[in-house]
N, C-alpha and C positions, 0 to 999 in steps of 0.2 A: 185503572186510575184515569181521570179526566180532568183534565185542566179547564178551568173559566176564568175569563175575565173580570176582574170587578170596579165597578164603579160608585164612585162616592167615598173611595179611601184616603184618609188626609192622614195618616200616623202610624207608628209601629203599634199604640194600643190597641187603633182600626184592627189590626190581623189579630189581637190575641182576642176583640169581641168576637170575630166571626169565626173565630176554630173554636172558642168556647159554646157559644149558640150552636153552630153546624154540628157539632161531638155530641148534644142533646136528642138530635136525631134519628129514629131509630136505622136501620140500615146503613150509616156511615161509618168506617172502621177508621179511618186516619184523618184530618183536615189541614192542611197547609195553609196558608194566608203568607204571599211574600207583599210584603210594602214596596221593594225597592221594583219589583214589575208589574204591578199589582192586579198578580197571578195567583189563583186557588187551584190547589190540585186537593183531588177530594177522591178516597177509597172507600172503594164501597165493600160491604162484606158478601152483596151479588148483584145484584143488576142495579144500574143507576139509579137515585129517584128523579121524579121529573123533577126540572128546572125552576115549574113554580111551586112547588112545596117547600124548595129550599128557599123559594126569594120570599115566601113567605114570612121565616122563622128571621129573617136577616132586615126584611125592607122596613119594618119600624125603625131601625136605627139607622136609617142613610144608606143602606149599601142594598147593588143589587150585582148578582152574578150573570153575565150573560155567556153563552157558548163562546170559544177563543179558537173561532175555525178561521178568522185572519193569517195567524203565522202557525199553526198547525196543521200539518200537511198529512200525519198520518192517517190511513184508513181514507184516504179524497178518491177517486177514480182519475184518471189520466185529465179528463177534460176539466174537475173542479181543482186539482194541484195546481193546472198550468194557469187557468183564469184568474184565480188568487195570487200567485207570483203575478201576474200582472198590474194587477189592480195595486198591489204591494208597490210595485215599484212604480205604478203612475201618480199615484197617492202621495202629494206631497204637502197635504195640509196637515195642520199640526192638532192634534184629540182635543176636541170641543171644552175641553175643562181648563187645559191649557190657553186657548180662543180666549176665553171668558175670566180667567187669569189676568191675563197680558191687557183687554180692556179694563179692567178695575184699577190693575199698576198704572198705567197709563193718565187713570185719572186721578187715581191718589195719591201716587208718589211727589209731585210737583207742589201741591199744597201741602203735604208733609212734611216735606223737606223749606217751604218757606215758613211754614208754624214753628219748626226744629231751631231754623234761624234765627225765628223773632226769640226763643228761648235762650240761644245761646248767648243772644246780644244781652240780654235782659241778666241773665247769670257774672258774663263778663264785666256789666257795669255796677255791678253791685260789689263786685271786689277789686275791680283796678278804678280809682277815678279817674284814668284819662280817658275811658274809654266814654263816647257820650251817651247817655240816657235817651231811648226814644219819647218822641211824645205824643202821644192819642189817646183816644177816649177809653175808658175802660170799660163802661157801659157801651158804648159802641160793637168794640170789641167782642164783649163776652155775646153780644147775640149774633154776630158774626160770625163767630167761630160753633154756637149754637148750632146756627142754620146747617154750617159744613161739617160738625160731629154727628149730627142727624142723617144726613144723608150717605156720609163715611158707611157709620153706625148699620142704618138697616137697608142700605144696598153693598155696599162693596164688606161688611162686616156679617150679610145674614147668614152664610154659614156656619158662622162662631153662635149665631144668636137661634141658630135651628140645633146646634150642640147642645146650648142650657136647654131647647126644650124637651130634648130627649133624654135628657139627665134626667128633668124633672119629672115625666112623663113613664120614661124607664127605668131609672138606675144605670140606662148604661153613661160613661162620662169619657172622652179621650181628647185630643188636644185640641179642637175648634172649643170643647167645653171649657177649658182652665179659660182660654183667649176671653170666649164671651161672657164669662164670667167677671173678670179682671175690666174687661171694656165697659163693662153696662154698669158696672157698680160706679166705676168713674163716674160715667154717665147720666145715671140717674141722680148723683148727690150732685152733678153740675146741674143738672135742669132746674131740682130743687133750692138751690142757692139763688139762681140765678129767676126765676119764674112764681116761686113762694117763699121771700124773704122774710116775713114773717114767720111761717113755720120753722126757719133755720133758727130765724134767734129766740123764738119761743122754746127751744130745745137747745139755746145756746149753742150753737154748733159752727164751728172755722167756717170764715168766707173764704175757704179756698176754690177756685174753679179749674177741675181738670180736662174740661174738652182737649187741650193739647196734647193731655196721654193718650184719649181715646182717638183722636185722628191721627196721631203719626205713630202707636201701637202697632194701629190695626193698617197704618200704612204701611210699615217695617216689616211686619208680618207677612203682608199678602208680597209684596215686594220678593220674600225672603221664600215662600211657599211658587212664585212662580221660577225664580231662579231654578230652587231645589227639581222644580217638575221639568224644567228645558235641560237641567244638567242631568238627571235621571235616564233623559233620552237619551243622550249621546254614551251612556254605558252600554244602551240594548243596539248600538250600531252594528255590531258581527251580525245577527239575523238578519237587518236591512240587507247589509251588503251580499249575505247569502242567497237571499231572495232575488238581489238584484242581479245576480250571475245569469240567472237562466236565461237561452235565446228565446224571445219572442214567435220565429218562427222557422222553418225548418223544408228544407231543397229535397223532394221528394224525386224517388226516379219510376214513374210509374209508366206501363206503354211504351219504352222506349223516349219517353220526354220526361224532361225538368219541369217540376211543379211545387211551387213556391205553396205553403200553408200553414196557418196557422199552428202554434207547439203542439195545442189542446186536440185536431187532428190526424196528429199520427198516432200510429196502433202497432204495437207489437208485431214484427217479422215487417214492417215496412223496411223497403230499402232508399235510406238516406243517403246525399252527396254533400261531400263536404270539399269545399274550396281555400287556397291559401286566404290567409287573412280573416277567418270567419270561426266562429265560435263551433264547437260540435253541439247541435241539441239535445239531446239525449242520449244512455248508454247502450253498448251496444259490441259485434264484433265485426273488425273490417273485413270486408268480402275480396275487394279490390284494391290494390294500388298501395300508399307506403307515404309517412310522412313524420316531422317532427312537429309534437304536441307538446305545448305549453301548457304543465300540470301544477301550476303554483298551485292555482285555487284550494288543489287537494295538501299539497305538503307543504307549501312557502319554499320551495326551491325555483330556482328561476332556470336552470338548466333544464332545457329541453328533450321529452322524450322519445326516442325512435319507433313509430310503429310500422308494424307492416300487416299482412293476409294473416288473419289468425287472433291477433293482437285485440283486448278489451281496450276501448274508448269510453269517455268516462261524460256525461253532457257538462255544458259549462265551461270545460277546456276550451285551450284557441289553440286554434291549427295555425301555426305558423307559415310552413310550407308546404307544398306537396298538395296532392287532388286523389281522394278517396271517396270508396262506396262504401257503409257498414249496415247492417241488419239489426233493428231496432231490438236490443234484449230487454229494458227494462223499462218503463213509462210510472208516472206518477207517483204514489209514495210509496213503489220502490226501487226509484235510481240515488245513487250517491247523495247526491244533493239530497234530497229529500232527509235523508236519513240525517244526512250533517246538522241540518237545520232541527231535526226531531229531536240527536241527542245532547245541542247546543240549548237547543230552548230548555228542554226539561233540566238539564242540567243548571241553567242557570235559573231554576224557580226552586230548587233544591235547599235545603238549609244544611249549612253545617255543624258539625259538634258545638265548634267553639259559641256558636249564638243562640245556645242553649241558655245560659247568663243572662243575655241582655233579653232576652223574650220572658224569662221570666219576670225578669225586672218593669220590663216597660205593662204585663197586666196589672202589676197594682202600683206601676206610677201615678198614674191617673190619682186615683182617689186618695193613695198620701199625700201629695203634693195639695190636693183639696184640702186635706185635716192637716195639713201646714201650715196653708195658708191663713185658714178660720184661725190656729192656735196662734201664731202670731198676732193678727189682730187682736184677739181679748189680751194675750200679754201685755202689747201694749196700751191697750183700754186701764187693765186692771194694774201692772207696776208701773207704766209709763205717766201715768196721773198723778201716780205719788210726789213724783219729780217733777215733770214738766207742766200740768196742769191737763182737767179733761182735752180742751179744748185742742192743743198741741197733740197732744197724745193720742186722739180721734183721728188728726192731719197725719198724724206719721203712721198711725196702722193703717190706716184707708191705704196710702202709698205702697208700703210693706205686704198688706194684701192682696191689690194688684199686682204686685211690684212680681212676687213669687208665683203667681197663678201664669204669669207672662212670660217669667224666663225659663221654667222649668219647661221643658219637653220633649218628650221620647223619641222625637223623630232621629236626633242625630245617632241615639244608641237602634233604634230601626234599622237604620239607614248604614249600617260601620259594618257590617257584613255581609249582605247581599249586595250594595254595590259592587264592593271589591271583586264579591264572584262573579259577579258577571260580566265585572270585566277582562278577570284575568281570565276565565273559562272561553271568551269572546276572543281574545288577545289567543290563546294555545288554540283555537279551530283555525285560526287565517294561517298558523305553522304548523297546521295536518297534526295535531292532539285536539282528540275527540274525547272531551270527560263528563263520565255518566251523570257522574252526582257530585255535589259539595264538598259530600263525604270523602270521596278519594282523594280530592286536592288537598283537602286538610291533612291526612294522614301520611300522603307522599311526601308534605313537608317533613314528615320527623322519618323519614328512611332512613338507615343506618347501612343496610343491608339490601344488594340487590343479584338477584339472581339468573343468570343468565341460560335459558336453555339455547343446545349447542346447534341443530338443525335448522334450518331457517331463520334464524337471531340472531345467531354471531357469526354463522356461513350462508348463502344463499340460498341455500336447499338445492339443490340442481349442480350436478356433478360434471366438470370441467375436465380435459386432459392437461396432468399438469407436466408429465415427463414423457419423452420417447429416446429408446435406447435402442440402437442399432449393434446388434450381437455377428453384423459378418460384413465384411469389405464388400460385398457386392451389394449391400443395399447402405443410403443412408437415412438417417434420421425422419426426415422429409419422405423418405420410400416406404419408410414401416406405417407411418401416419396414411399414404396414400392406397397403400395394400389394404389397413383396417376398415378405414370408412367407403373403400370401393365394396366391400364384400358387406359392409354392415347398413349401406344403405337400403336394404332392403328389410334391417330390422326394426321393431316399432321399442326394443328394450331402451331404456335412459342412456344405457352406457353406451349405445349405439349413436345415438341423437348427440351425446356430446362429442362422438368421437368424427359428426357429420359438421357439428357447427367449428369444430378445430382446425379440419379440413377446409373449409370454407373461410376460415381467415386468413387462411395461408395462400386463399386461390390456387388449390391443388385442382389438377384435373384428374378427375377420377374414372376407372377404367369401365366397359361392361366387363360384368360378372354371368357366368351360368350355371346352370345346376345346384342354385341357392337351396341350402338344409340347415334346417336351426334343429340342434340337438338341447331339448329342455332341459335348464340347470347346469351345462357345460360349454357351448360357446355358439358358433356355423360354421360351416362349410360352403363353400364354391369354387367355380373355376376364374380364374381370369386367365384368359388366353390358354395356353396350355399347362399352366401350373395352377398347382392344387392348392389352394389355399386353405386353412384352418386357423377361427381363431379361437381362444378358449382360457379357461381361467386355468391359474397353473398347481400342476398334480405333485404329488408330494415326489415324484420323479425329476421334479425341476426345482433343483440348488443353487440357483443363481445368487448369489451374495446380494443380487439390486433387488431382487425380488421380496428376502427377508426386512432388509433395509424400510420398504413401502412398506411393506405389511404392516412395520411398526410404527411406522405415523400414520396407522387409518388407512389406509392409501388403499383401493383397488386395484389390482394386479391384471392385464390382459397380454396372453402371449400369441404373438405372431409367428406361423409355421407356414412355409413354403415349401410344397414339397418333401412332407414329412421332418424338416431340418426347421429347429428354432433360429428366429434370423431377428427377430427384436420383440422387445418389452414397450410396453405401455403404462402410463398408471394414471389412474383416474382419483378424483377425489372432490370432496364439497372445501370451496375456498372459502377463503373469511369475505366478507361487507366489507367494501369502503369505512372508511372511519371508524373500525373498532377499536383500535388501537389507541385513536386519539381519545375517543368517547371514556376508554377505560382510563387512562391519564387523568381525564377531567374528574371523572369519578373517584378517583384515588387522592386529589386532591381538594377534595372536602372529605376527606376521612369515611369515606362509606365502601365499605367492603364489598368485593364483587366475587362472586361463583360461577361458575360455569356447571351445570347438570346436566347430567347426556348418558345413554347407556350406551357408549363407547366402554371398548375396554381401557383399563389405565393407562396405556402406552398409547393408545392413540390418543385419548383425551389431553394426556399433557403434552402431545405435540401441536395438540393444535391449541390450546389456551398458553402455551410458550410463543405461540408466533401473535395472540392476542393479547397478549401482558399479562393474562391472568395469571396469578400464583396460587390460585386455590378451584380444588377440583372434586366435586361429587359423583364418579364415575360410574357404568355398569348399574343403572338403575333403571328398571324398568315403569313405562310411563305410566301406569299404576299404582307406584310406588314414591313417584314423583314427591306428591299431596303429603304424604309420612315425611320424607325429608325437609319440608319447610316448614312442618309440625315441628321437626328438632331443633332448627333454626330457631325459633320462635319461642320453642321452648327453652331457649339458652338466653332468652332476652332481649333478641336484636326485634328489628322492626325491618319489614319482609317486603322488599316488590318484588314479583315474578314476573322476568320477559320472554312471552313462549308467543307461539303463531296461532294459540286460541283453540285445535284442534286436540292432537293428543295431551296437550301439556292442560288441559280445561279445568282437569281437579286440584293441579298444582295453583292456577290464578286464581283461583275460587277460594281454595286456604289462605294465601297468602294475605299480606295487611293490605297489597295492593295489587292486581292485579292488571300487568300492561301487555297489549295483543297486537303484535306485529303485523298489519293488514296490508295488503292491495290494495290497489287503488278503488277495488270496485268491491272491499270485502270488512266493510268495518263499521257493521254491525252484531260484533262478536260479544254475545251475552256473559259468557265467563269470563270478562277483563273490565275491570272498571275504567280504565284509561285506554283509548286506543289511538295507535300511532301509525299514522298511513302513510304506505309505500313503505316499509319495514328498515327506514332510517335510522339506524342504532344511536346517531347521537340525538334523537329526539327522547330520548332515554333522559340525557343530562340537560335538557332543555325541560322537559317536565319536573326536574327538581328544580331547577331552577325557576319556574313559573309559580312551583306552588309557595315555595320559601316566598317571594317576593309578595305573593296574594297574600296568604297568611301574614309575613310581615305588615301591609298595609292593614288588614284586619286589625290585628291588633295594638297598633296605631289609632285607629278611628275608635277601638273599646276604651282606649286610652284616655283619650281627649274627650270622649263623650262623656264616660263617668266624671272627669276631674271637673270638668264644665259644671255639668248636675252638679258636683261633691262643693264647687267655691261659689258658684252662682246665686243656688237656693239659699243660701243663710247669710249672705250677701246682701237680697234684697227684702230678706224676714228682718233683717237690722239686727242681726247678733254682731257686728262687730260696733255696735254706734256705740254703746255703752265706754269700750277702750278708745276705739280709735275716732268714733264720731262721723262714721261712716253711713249713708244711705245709700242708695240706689235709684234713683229715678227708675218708674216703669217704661219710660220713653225708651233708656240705654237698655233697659232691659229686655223688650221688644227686639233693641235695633241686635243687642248679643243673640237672643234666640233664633233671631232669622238667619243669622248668620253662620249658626252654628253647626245646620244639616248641610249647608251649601260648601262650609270648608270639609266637610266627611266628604263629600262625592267628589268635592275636587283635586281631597287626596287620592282619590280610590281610580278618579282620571287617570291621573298620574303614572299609574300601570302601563297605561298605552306608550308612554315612552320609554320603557324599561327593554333594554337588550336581552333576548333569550337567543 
């Protein structure tokens, strides 16, 4: 798949011309068109076609594709990733369309808004007499306003008026077409009134003259289209901002000296220095020394992380404190960032289910809205004469005509669900949720059901000393811990490593050992000093009542012998995360049912999901077997997220409705999870439902208001209610509604940004 930019998109009809033209072609298997970034992602069934065969089939109708290697980072080499992040974040002019926007508003909002004036005055005195009558010439006037509908008209109006001619030209029609349709009809029966009087009254036909609709229309409009285009941008701010993390440049230690150089520069196995107060650039593992790393960027946590010799650093972090060396592991588009940025963008050029509706909707807005409009007009041509006379009845379909070509427009139902993604998708990257596609956020909103695998998800994976029991007066507690990890430092097993980091919190000092022997599958031996030491898991010779006790919560059992004599117990085990507890609380209180799946046996699973809250257990299932179990689920009717660490649990996140992958800091690009949540934060579990409920919520908010808009608008300004209520529409108001109407969708879809997750 390859994403392009496109240029020359003004509407949500714009995306359904170019997925229908592009799907014509042969070799294209899928076409995207988003409006709301106006982003084309385009599958091919095998190798790309070139870039001009497609701008071929597209550039008669305004739009051209061009490659989108600006914020696309995947596939760049080290030196094009970092030059681009640059240029990104030096780059603070605003896209040439918007430029050229903001000049037309500039100069046609002001005479707009005073023609708008002289109107309202003229209206007001017509119905309250105190209000006074102006007084000028009317023949003055009308070539006045002439002069300034003309130039409205075919400079600041010619994109509505290059619409009609590709209507006309192609059949294709979307919202610059209804505009200049609507403007130029004005227009042209004003020139004619106003320039060959004669032929009006030789056709009998109203002196009415509309230049006011056609200059503050198409003032209201472009007004309303430049808003829409500056608020649009501030939805795509997540990318900015991620782009703008990365250092510029980067403290090399080469020769024994510090050498300052550019990002694009360093190369893999380079050795980097990093100083208090400076960002890391790139990722990587420390070599030397030990500090605390500020890793918002990655999770939204503000609490600082401990690194030391050993430890991944991730580029973009700030080094808080401390002065370290690491070794370059990962450059261009594949460090973190990169990736964040890769599955932020594509995510947010994604569609989801629910704007399946309004896509359909907005390809044949267009041309009903056109055989609306026409029909109204003859209606009232042909019943409106009976009543009112041709002449009225001319005046009020002319109105009505315009009236509904003006206010109808697809942008705000365009614009009601891709905004919102990509803010909310934008909004869950700055709090370490990484979401693939549209798709999974929509779906996560209707979760019922979430499943928790037990290893790494709801314990940390890495196994802790949680008990020591001292079985003889001559040693204690603190003595069996210092006997174990003296003799197991020499081993490279897990349970040795925790039984070295337990030791080391205690600041135990440990002894020398000699004549170290690891006997395979059963424990080591050595000396310390002149006792024998042995340690070993324990043989069905050892009845210790504490020993059966662990067993049955899971617990790893390690027996300490001195001297052939058992003298203490140990027990190891994986602990629960930080905030499981709460996270399952928060979940239990929106009614969403949580599991815990693990191939523990039963007694130990329910010991450890009783110390997690959980009350419900799928135990002794093998990770194979995982993917069948959320099949049942599923097939009982709940709606399914699975949280595994992405690795064995892979076929279970794959089945399920949604699949979320507990990642590292430096590991989250895990294909079998649709959501991923970095640094393996379990309450970012309840923060992703909570993110998508609120997206969705605004979505359907903006489907809301955007149809009811179209549903009282359109027959509004056709004049179906004049008959009862004696109601019209101005095309002015209707202008000024339409513009206004994509601008209130984005600025509910804003609105995200302030929302607590």
């Amino acid at each position: 798949m390859k994403t392009y930019n496109i240029q020359g998109m003004h509407c949500a009809s714009c995306a359904g011309l170019i997925e229908g033209r592009l799907m014509k072609l042969t070799g294209i298997k899928q076409v995207t068109a988003n409006f709301a970034t106006a982003k084309a992602q385009i599958e091919y069934t095998k190798d790309p076609l070139a870039l001009g065969l497609i701008n071929k089939e597209i550039k008669p109708l305004g739009y051209t594709l061009v490659e989108a290697a600006k914020h696309s980072m995947t596939g760049l080499n080290n030196s094009e990733h970092n030059h681009l992040i640059v240029l990104a974040a030096a780059d603070k002019q605003l896209p040439a369309e918007l430029v050229a926007l903001k000049t037309k508003t500039k100069f046609v909002l002001p005479i707009s808004l005073a023609v708008f004036a002289l109107m309202l005055m003229e209206i007001a005195a017509r119905a309250f007499p105190w209000v006074p009558k102006l007084s000028y010439s009317m023949e003055l006037f009308d070539l006045v306003t002439l002069v300034i509908a003309t130039v409205v008209m075919f400079w600041v109006g010619w994109p509505f008026l290059q619409g009609v001619g590709r209507f006309i030209r192609y059949g294709a029609a979307n919202m610059d077409t209804l505009i200049g349709l609507g403007t130029l009809t004005a227009y042209l029966y004003s020139v004619m009134v106003v320039l060959l009087p004669s032929v009006r009254l030789a056709l009998r036909l109203p002196e009415n003259i509309y230049f006011d609709v056609t200059i503050v229309v198409i003032g209201f409009v472009t007004l309303g289209k430049y808003l829409e285009a500056s608020s649009k941008l501030k939805t795509g701010e997540a990318i900015e901002k991620l782009l703008n993390l990365q250092a510029k440049t980067a403290l090399l230690w080469r020769a024994g000296q510090e050498i300052e150089v550019s990002i694009d520069q360093v190369k893999l196995g380079d050795m980097v220095i990093v100083k208090p107060g400076t960002k890391v650039p790139l990722d990587g593992v420390i070599m030397e020394g030990q500090s605390s790393i500020d890793e918002s960027m990655l999770t939204g946590e503000s609490i600082p992380v401990d690194k030391t010799v050993g430890d991944m650093v991730v580029g973009a972090t700030f080094n808080q404190q401390g002065y370290f060396r690491f070794k370059v592991a990962k450059v261009g588009a594949d460090t973190v960032l990169a990736n964040i940025i890769k599955m932020v963008e594509e995510a947010q050029g994604s569609k989801a289910p629910i704007q399946a509706l309004a896509d359909k909707i907005a390809r044949v807005f267009v041309p009903v809205v056109l055989g609306v409009a026409v029909l109204a007009l003859v209606i009232w041509l042909v019943v409106g004469s009976m009543f009112l006379g041709f002449a009225t009845a001319l005046s009020y379909g002319l109105l009505c005509f315009v009236g509904v070509l003006v206010i109808a427009c697809p942008c705000a139902l365009g614009l009601a669900t891709p905004t919102a993604i990509i803010v909310g998708v934008g909004k869950g990257a700055t709090k370490g949720i990484l979401v693939k596609s549209a798709e999974f956020l929509e779906k996560m909103s209707q979760v019922d059901t979430v499943v928790f695998d037990k290893t790494g998800t709801i314990t940390r994976g890495v196994p802790v000393v949680t008990d020591t029991v001292s079985l003889s007066e001559s040693y204690s507690s603190a003595d069996i811990l210092r006997l174990a990890a003296s003799v197991e430092k020499f081993s490279e097993h897990p349970l040795a490593k925790a039984m070295m980091r337990e030791a080391a919190s205690h600041r135990l000092d440990l002894m020398a050992a000699t004549d170290f022997l690891a006997l395979s599958g059963v424990g080591v031996k050595a000396k310390l000093g002149n006792k024998d030491i042995y340690i070993h898991k324990p043989s069905s010779a050892d009845q210790e009542e504490t020993i059966k006790t662990w067993q049955e919560q899971g617990k790893t059992v390690v027996v300490v012998e001195v001297n052939s004599v058992t003298v203490g117990l140990l027990a190891l085990s994986d602990v629960l995360k930080d905030n499981i507890k709460e996270a399952v609380v928060l979940l239990g209180k929106e009614k969403i049912k949580v599991i815990m799946l693990t191939g523990d046996n039963h007694l130990a699973a329910r010991y450890i999901a009783g110390q997690a809250g959980i009350s419900e257990i799928i135990a002794e299932v093998m990770p194979q077997d995982k993917a069948d179990k959320i099949k049942e689920l599923q097939a009982a009717g709940n709606i399914v997220a699975m949280v595994g660490d992405g690795i064995n649990d892979a076929p279970a996140l794959v089945q399920a409705d949604v699949g979320l992958a507990m990642a590292g800091g430096t590991d989250i690009a895990i294909e079998s999870a649709g959501i991923t949540l970095l640094h393996g934060d379990i309450n970012k579990v309840w923060q992703t439902i909570k993110l998508s409920r609120a997206t969705i919520r605004t979505v359907k908010q903006n489907l809301f208001w955007a149809f009811i808009y179209n549903a009282i608008g359109i027959p509004l300004a056709a004049g179906l209610f004049y008959p009862v209520f004696g109601w019209l529409l101005s095309p002015i108001f209707a202008g000024l509604a339409m513009a206004f109407s994509s601008v209130s969708v984005v600025a509910n879809s804003l609105r995200l940004k302030t929302k607590s997750i």
